[in-house]
C-alpha positions in Angstrom: 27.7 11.7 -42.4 27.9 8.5 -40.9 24.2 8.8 -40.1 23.5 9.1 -43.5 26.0 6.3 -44.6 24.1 4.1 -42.1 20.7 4.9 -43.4 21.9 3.9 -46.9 23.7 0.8 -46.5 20.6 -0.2 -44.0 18.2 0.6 -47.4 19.9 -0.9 -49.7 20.5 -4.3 -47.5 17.0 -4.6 -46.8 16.1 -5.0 -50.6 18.3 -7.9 -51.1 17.5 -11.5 -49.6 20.1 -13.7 -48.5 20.6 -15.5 -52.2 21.1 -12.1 -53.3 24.5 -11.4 -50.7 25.6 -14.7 -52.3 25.6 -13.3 -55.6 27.0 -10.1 -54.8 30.4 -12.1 -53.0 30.4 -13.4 -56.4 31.0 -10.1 -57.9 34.1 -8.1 -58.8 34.7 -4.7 -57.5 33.8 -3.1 -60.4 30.7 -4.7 -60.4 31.2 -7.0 -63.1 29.6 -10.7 -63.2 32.2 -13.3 -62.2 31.5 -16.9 -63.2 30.6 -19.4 -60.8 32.8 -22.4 -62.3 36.0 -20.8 -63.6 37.8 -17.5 -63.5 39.3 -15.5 -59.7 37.2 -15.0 -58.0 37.1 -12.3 -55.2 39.9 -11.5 -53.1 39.7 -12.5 -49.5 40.2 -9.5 -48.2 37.2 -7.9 -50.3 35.4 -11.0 -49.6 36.1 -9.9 -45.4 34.9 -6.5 -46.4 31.7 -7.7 -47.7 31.0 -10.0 -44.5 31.7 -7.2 -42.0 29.0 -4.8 -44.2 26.3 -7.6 -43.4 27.4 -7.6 -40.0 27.3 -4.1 -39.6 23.8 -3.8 -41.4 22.4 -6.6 -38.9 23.1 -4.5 -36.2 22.7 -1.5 -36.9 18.9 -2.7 -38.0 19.0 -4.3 -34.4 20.1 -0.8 -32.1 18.4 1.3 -34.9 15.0 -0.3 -34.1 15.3 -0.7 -30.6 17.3 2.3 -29.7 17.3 4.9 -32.3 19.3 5.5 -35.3 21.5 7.8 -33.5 22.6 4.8 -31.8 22.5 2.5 -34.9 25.5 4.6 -36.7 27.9 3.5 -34.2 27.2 0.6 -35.6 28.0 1.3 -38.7 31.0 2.6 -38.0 32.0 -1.3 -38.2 32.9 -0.6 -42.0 36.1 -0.2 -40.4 37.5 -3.5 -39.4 36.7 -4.5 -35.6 34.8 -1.4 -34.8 31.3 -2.5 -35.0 32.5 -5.0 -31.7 33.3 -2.0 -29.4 30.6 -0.1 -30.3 27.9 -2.4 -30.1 29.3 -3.5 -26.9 28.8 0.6 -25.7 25.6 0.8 -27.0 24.5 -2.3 -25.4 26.0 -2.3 -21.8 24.9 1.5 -21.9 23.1 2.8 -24.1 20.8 -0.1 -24.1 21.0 -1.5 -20.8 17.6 -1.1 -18.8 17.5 1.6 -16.3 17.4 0.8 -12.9 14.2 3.3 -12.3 11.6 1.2 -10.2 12.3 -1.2 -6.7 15.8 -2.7 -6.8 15.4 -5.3 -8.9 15.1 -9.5 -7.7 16.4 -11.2 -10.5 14.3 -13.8 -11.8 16.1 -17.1 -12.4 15.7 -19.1 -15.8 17.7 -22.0 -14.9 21.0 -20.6 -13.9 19.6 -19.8 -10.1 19.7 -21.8 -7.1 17.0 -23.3 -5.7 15.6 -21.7 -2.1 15.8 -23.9 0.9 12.4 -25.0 2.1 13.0 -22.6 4.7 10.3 -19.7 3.3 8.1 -22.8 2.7 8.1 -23.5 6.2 7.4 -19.8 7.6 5.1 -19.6 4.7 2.8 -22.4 7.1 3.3 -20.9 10.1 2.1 -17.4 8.4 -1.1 -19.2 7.2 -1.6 -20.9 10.8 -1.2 -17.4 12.1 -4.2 -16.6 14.4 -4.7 -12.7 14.5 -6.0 -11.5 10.9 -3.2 -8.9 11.3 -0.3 -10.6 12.0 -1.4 -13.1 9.3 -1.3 -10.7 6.9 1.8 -8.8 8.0 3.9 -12.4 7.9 2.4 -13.2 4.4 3.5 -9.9 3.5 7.1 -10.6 4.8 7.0 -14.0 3.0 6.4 -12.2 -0.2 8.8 -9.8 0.5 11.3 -13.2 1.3 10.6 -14.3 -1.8 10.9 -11.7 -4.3 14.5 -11.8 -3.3 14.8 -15.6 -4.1 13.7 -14.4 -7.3 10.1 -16.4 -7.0 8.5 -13.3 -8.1 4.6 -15.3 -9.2 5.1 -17.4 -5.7 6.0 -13.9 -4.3 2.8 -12.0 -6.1 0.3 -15.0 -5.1 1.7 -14.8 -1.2 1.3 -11.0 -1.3 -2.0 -11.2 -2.8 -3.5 -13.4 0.0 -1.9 -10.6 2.5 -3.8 -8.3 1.1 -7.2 -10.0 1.0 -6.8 -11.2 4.6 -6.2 -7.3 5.6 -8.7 -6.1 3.3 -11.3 -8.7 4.7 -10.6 -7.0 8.5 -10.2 -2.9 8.2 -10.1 -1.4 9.9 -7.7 -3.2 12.2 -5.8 -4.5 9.5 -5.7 -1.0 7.5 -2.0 -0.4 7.1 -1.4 -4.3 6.0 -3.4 -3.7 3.4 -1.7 -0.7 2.5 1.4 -2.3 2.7 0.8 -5.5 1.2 -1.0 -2.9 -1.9 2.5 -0.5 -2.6 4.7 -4.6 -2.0 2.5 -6.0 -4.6 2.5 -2.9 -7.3 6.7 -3.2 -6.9 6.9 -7.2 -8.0 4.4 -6.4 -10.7 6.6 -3.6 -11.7 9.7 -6.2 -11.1 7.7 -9.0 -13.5 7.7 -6.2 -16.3 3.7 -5.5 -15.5 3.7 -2.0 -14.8 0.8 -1.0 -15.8 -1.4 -3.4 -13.5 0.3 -1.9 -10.5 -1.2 2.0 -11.6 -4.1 1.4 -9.8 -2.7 -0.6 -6.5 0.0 2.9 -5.8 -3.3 5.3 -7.2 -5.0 3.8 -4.4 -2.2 3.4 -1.9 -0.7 7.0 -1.8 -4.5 8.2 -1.6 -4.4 6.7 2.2 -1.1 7.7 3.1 -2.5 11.2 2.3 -5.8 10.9 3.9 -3.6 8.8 7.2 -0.7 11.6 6.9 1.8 9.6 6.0 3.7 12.2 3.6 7.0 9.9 3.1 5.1 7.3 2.1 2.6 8.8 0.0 6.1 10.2 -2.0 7.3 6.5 -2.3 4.0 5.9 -4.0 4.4 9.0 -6.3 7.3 7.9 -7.6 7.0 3.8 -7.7 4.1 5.3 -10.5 6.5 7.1 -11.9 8.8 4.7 -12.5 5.9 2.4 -13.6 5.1 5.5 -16.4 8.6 5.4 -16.9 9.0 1.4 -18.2 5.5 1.8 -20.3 6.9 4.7 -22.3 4.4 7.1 -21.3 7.1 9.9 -20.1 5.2 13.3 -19.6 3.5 11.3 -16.9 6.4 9.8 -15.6 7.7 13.7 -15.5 4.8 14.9 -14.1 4.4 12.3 -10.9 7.9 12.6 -10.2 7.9 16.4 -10.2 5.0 15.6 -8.2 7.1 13.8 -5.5 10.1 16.6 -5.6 7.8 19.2 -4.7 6.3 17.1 -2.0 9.5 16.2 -0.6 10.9 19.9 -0.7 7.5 21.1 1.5 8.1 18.5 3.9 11.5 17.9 4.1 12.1 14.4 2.9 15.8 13.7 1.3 14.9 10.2 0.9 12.2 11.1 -1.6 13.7 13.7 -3.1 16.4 11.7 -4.0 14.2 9.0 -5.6 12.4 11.9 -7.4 15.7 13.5 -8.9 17.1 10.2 -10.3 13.6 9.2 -11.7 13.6 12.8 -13.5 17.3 11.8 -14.5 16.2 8.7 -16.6 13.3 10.5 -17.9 15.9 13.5 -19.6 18.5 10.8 -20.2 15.5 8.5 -22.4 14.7 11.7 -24.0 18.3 12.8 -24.9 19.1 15.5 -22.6 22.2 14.4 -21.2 23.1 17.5 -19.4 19.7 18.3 -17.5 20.1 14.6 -16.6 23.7 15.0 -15.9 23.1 17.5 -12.8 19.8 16.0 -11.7 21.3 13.1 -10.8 23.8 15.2 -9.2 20.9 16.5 -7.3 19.3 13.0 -6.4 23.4 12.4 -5.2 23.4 15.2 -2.9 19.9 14.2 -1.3 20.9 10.9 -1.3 23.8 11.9 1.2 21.4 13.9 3.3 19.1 11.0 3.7 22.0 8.3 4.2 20.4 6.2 1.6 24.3 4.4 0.3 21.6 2.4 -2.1 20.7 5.3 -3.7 23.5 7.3 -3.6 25.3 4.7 -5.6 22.6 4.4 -8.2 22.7 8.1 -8.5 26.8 8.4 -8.8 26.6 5.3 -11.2 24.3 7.1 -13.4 26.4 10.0 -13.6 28.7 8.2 -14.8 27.2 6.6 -17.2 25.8 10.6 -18.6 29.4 11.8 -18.2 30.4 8.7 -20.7 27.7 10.6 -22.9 29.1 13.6 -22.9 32.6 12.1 -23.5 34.1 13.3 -20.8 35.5 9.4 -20.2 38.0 10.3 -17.2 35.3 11.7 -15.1 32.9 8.8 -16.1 36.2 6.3 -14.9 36.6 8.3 -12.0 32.7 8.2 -10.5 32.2 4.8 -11.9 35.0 3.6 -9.2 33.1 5.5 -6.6 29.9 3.6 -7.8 31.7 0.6 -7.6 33.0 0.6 -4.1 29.7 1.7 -3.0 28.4 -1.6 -4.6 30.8 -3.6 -3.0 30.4 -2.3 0.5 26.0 -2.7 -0.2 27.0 -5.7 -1.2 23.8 -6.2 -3.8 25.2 -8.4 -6.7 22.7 -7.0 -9.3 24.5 -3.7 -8.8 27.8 -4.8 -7.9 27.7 -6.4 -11.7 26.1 -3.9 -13.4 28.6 -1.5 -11.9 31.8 -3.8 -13.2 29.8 -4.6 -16.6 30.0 -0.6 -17.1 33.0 -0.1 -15.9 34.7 -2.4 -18.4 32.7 -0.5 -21.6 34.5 2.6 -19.9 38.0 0.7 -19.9 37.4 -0.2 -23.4 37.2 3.2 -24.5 39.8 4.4 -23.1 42.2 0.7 -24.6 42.6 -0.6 -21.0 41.8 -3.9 -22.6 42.9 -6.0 -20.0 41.1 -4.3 -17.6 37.7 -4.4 -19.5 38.6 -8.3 -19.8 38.6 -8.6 -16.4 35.8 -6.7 -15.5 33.2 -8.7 -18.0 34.2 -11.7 -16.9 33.1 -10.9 -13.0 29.8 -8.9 -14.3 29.1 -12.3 -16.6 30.2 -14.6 -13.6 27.4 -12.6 -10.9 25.3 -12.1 -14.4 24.8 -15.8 -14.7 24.6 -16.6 -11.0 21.7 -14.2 -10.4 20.0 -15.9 -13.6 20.0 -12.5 -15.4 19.6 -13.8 -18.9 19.7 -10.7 -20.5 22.4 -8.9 -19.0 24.7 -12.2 -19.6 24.1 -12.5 -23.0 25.6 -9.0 -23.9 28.5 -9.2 -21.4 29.3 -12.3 -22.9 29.3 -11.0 -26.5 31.5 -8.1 -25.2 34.1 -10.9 -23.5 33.9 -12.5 -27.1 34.9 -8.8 -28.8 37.6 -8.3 -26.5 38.7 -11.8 -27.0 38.5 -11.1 -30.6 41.1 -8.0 -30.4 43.8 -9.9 -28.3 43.3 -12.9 -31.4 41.9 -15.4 -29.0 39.6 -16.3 -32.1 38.9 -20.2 -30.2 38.4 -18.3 -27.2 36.0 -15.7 -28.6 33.8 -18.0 -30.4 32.8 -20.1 -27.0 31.7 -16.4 -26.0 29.6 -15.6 -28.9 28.1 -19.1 -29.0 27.2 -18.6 -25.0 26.0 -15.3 -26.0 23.6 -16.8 -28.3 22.8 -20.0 -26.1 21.8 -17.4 -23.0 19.5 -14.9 -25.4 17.5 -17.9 -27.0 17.0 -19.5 -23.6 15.4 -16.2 -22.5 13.7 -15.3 -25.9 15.7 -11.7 -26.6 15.6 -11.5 -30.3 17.8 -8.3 -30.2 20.5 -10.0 -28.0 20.3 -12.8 -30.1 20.6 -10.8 -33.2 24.0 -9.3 -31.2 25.6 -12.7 -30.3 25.1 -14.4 -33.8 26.5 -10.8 -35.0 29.1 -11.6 -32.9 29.8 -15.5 -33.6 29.5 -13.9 -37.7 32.5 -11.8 -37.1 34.8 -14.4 -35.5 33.8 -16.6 -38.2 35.0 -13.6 -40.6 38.1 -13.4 -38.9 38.6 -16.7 -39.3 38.0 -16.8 -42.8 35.2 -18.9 -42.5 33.0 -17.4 -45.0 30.2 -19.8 -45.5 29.8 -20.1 -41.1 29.8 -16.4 -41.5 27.0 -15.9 -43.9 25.0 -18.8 -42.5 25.2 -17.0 -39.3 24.6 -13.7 -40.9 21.4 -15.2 -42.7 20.0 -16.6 -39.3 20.9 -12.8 -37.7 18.8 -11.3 -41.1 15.5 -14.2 -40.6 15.3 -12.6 -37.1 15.6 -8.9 -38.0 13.1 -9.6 -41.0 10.8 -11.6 -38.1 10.9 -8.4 -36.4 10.3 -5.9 -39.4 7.5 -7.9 -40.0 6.1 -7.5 -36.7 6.6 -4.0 -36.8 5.1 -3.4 -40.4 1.5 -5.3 -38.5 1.9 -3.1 -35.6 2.6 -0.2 -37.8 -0.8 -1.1 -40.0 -2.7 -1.6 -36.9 -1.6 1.8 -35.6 -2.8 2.9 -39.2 -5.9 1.4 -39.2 -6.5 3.4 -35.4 -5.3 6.5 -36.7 -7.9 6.0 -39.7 -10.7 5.4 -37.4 -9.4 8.2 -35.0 -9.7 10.6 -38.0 -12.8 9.4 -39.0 -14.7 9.5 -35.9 -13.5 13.2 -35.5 -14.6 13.8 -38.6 -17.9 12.9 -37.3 -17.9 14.7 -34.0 -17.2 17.6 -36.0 -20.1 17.4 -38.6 -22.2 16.5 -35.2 -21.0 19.4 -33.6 -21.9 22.1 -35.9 -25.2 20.1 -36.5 -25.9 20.8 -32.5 -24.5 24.5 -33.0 -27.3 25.5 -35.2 -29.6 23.7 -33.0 -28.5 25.5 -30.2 -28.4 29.1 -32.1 -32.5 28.3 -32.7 -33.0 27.6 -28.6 -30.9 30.3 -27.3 -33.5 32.6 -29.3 -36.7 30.9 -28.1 -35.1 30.9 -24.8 -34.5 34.6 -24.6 -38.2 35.1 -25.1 -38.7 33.5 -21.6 -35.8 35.1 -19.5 -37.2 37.9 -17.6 -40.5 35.7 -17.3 -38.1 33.0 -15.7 -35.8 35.5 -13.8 -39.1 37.0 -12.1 -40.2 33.3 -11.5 -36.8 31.9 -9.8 -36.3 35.7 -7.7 -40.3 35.0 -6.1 -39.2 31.5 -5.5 -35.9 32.5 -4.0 -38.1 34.5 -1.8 -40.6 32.3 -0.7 -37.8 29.7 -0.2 -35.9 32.2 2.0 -38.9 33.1 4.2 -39.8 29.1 4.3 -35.9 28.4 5.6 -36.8 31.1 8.2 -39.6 29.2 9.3 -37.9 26.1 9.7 -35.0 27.7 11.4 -37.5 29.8 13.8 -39.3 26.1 14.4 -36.0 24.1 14.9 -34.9 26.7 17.5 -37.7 26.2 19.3 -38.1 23.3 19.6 -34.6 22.6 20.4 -35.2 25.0 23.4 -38.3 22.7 24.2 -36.4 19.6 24.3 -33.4 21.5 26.7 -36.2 22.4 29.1 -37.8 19.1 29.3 -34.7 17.7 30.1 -33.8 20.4 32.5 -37.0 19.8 34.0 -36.9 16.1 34.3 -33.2 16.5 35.6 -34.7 18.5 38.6 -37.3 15.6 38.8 -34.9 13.4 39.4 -32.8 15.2 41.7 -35.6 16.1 43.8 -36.8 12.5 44.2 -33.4 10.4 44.2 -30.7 10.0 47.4 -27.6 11.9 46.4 -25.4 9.2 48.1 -27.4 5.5 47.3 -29.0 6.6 43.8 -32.0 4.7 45.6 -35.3 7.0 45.9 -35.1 9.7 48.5 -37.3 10.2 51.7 -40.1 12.2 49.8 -40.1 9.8 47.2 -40.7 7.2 49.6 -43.3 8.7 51.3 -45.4 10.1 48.3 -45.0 6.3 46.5 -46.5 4.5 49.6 -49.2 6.9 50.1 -50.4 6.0 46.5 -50.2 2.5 47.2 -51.8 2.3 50.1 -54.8 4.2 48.7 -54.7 1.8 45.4 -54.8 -1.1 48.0 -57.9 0.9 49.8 -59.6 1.0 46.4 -58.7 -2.3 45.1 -58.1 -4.8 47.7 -54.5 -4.8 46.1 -52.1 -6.9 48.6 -49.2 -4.2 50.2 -46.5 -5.2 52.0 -43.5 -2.8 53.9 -39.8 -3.2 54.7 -38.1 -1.0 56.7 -34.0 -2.0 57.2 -31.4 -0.7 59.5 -28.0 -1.0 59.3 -26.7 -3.1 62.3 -24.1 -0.9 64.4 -23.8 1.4 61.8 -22.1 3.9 64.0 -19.0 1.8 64.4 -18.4 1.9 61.0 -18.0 5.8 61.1 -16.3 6.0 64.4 -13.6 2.9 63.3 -13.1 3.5 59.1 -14.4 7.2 59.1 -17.2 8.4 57.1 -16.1 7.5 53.8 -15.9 4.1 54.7 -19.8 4.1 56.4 -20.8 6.0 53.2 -19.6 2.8 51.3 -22.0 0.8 53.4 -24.4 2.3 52.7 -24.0 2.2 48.7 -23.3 -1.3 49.2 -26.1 -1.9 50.9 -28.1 -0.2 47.8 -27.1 -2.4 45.4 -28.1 -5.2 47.5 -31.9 -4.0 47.6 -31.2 -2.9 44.2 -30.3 -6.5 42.8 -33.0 -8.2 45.3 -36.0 -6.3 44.2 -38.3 -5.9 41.2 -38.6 -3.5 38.9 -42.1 -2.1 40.3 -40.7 -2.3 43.7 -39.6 0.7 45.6 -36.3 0.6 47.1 -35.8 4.2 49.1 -33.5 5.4 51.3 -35.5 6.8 54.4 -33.0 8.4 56.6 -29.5 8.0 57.8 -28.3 4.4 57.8 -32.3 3.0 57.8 -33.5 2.1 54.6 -37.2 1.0 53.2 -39.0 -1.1 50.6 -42.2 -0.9 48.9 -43.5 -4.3 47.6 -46.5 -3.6 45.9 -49.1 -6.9 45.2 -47.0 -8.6 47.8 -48.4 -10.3 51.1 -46.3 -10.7 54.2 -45.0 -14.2 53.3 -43.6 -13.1 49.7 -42.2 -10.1 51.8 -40.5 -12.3 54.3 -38.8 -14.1 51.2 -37.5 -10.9 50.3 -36.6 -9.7 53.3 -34.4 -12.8 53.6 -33.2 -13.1 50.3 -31.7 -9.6 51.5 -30.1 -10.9 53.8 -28.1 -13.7 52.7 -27.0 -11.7 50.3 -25.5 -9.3 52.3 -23.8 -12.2 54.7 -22.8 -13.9 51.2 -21.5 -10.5 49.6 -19.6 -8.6 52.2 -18.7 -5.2 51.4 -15.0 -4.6 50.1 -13.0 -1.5 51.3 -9.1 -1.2 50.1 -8.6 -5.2 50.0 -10.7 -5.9 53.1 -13.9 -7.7 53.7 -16.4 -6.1 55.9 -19.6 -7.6 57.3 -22.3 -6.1 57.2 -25.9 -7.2 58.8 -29.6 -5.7 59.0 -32.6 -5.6 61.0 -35.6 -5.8 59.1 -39.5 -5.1 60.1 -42.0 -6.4 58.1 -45.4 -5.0 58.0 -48.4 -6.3 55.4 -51.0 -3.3 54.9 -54.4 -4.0 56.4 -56.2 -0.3 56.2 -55.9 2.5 58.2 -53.4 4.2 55.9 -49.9 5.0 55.2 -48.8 6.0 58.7 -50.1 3.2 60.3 -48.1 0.3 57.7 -45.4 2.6 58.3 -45.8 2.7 62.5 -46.1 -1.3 62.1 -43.4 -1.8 60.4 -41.1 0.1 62.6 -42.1 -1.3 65.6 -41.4 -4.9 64.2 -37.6 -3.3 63.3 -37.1 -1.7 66.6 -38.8 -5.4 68.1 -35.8 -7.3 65.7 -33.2 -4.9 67.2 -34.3 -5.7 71.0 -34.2 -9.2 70.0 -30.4 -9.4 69.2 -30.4 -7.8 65.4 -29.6 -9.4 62.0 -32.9 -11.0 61.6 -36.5 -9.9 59.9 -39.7 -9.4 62.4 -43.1 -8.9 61.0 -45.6 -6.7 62.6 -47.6 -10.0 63.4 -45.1 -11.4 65.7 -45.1 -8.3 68.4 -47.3 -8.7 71.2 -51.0 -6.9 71.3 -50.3 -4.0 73.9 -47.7 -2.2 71.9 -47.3 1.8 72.3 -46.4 4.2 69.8 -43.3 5.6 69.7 -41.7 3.0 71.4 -38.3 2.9 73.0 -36.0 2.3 70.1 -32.9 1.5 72.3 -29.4 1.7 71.5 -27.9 1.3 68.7 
């Protein structure tokens, strides 16, 4: 009934302009003309009646179009004197307040917040001067982070925004930065009231923490998009992401998410109208919420329920775990909550005629309101301190309120909460017996509810003119779709007339295409067995030629290499030179260190003749501690130079066992080739060496220093 009562008195206002409500306060109750110079005019008290239907009409326009009509008769209920006040203020505070569904919100100051220190300015320098790409990016992000809870939200956005580049600009050592800085910069869109722009930054996000395994993370992602879904209207997705990130948090275990994910399906059913399925989901996101020791969400989750409980009427409960919301608020100590949580309480307290009680509690939730620069929420809890007001007949009192609830709306541009506070500032007026205020202020609530109509009637022709074009294009998919259906019925029967040709085709060319793949398989297999043998086979090459110990070239080697260069010198007149090293009192190094220690020596001694030689030179190691070189198109003078490059590098490089420094020397015989053949260079040259030893060791001897008369084998002497 009163549904019905609203929808008529809403009609029939919105056919008369304001001249029109002049008239009709200028007309009897029985609908007879009254003249305007002489006669009585109404009585005051019909007059009051006819000021409190405008009222009501305004806002019930206002909560029917933003809220429903099922709201808007509560409104309406206002024919009754003083009703509209309490109502409005339940619908508004919760009803219409915004959910808190996304990140917790950073309020964004409009002139009642304080100004940061330059504090975040300065670490916002020493982020930039930052040196390492990652920890440049992961103290921008921390900046942003900073900021968003100054309420700088753009400052915050453009901070986070260079994180992310920086990170982005060096995967993938910065990879999780640029993760991070992706799912901080998709929740201040969402906190700027740009939800939709962050759909693609949490797509992209919860697709790494998958493909990284990061499951709790990936469920944050899930439902920050479904909370995005949720503020762009678009609730089947909402649903379907968040039932996403239950079922995700079920498999693996996570409370934490699947306490986000209930409450996110709460406000979903609660939008929708289902108070009870929302009712015990956020009894669910409670009980998960307790599991994962998340008091931030718990209290959301308990505040919530309250709030569905106030739905279902059942006030005491609501009272009951509103308290419990409100404790948990105070001990978080997060004023956005802590005021929400008060503002709510006091509608509850109202409804039950704890008047002084709900006083108390709007003025704290307007005080924090105002302080966090939460235009908005300020307005309404100062309209509801003005209706309160109103009912204790603090009429001066009430009219400050409804003028600050007007000043705080316009200042942040919210037409509806503007409509509320001149609705408000109308009623005092009314009580007052200040007609003409009234109806001036009734007329400027009417200019912005026609501003809006009008604004809706465009949107509603655009929407129209879609739906036209919509229709209209299906229209011509369809005609084009049976067009192609008859084109396709006249193919399918040419077609059938070359099946079995094309069925015999594709099976013969399945077959040669099998017996080809059997070919290449067969010739892979080969060949790969080819290339295993060839590099068994020049393993054993190598094996066979290189020293096991030195890695230099082994006695057979050695001896194969300077037969062939000796007979390219025989051929060629090529110049040959020989070396032929011994370790100096090599045996003390086994009999004082051991034999791991001489075995070091000796690799030492490798690299030496390693490093000193060319590449078409012939290092060898030719038996025991004695080692020889082959120095191809070398005389006996380039050979000396080696031979003592050799060995200033070995007094110059010492070789280093466990800490300490041992010396090691050679003897060296030098022997240029002058015919006769490998065995003879090879006689020289140890004759000079065993010569060198005689003469007190370390030193290099060539075969052109020994006397004439020498005897092969000589004496080698000790060691």
């Amino acid at each position: 009934m009163l549904a019905v009562v609203g929808s008529v008195v809403g009609h029939q206002m919105s056919q008369v302009q304001c001249s029109s409500l002049l008239e009709l306060g200028r007309t009897s109750p029985g609908g007879r003309r009254l003249p305007v110079g002489d006669g009585p005019g109404p009585s005051e008290t019909e007059r009051l009646r006819l000021v409190r239907i405008v009222i009501c009409w305004c806002v019930g326009r206002s909560l029917r179009r933003s809220i429903g009509l099922g709201d808007a008769t509560i409104a309406f209920m206002g024919l009754f004197p003083k009703t509209i006040l309490m109502a409005t203020m339940c619908v508004h505070s919760i009803a219409g307040a915004a959910p808190n569904v996304g990140p917790d919100p950073s309020p964004t100051p409009m002139g009642l917040a304080t100004k940061p220190g330059i504090e975040l300015d300065q670490a916002l320098s020493e982020a930039r001067a930052s040196r390492s790409p990652v920890k440049r990016a992961e103290a921008l992000r921390n900046v942003a982070s900073q900021l968003s809870t100054e309420g700088r939200i753009e400052t915050a956005l453009e901070v986070v925004r260079e994180a992310r580049a920086v990170a982005e600009s060096h995967l993938p050592e910065a990879e999780l930065e640029a993760i991070q800085s992706a799912e901080l910069e998709a929740h201040l869109l969402q906190t700027a009231g740009r939800s939709r722009e962050s759909l693609k930054l949490l797509e992209s996000a919860f697709k790494e923490r998958m493909r990284r395994g990061e499951i709790s993370d990936a469920g944050d992602d899930l439902n920050l998009t479904a909370s995005a879904l949720f503020f762009l209207g678009e609730y089947d997705f909402a649903a379907e992401r968040a039932y996403a990130a239950l079922r995700l948090a079920e498999d693996a275990e996570l409370p934490a998410v699947k306490a986000r994910a209930s409450y996110l399906l709460g406000m979903i059913n609660r939008q929708l109208g289902r108070h009870e399925e929302a009712l015990e989901l956020f009894r669910d996101a409670v009980a998960a919420a307790d599991r994962a020791d998340n008091p931030t969400q718990r209290q959301q989750a308990i505040n919530e329920e309250a709030n569905m409980l106030s739905y279902l009427g059942r006030i005491d409960e609501a009272i009951e775990r509103k308290r419990v919301a409100l404790d948990l608020a105070r001990e978080l100590a997060v004023p956005a909550h802590l005021a929400t949580c008060e503002h709510d309480m006091g509608v509850l307290l109202n409804i039950k005629g704890d008047l002084d009680g709900a006083l108390a509690a709007f003025r704290t939730a307007h005080e924090t309101f105002g302080r966090l620069g939460m235009l908005r929420e300020a307005s309404v809890s100062a309209g509801n301190l003005c209706s309160i007001l109103m009912e204790f007949g603090q009429l001066a009192e009430a009219a400050r309120w409804a003028d600050r609830a007007v000043e705080l709306a316009r200042r942040g541009e919210l037409p509806t909460e503007e409509q509320y506070g001149l609705s408000m500032a109308a009623s005092v007026a009314a009580e007052r017996e200040d007609f003409r205020a009234a109806f001036e202020l009734i007329s400027a609530a009417f200019d912005l509810d026609r501003q809006a109509a009008t604004g809706e009637t465009a949107a509603a022709i655009e929407d129209l003119k879609a739906q036209y074009e919509a229709e209209r294009r299906q229209t011509e998919l369809e005609h084009e779709r049976l067009v192609r259906e008859l084109e396709l019925k006249r193919e399918r029967l040419r077609r059938r007339t070359w099946f079995a040709a094309f069925v015999v085709t594709l099976g013969f060319l399945a077959l040669i295409a099998y017996l080809y793949r059997l070919k290449i398989r067969a010739n892979r297999t080969i060949s790969r067995a080819n290339r295993e043998l060839e590099t068994a086979r020049a393993k054993l090459d190598a094996l066979a030629k290189t020293d096991a110990l030195t890695g230099l070239a082994n006695r057979r080697e050695f001896e194969a290499r300077l037969t062939e260069e000796t007979l390219r010198s025989d051929r060629s007149n090529h110049r040959l030179s020989l070396l032929i090293l011994d370790v100096d009192h090599f045996k003390r190094f086994n009999d004082r260190y051991g034999h791991d220690v001489g075995d070091l020596v000796l690799k030492h001694l490798a690299g030496v003749l390693t490093g000193s030689t060319r590449t078409l030179d012939l290092p060898a190691r030719w038996g025991g501690e004695e080692f020889a070189v082959v120095l191809p198109e070398t005389d006996p003078h380039g050979a000396r130079v080696v031979a003592e490059a050799i060995r200033t590098r070995l007094r110059t490089q010492p070789c280093h066992v466990d800490g300490h420094e041992l010396p090691v020397t050679v003897t060296i015989g030098l022997a240029g080739y002058s015919g006769g053949g490998a065995d003879e260079l090879l006689r020289r040259a140890d004759e000079a060496l065993l010569t060198g030893k005689r003469a007190g060791r370390d030193r290099v001897v060539a075969d052109s220093e020994l006397p004439p008369a020498s005897a092969w084998p000589p004496d080698r002497g000790p060691e």
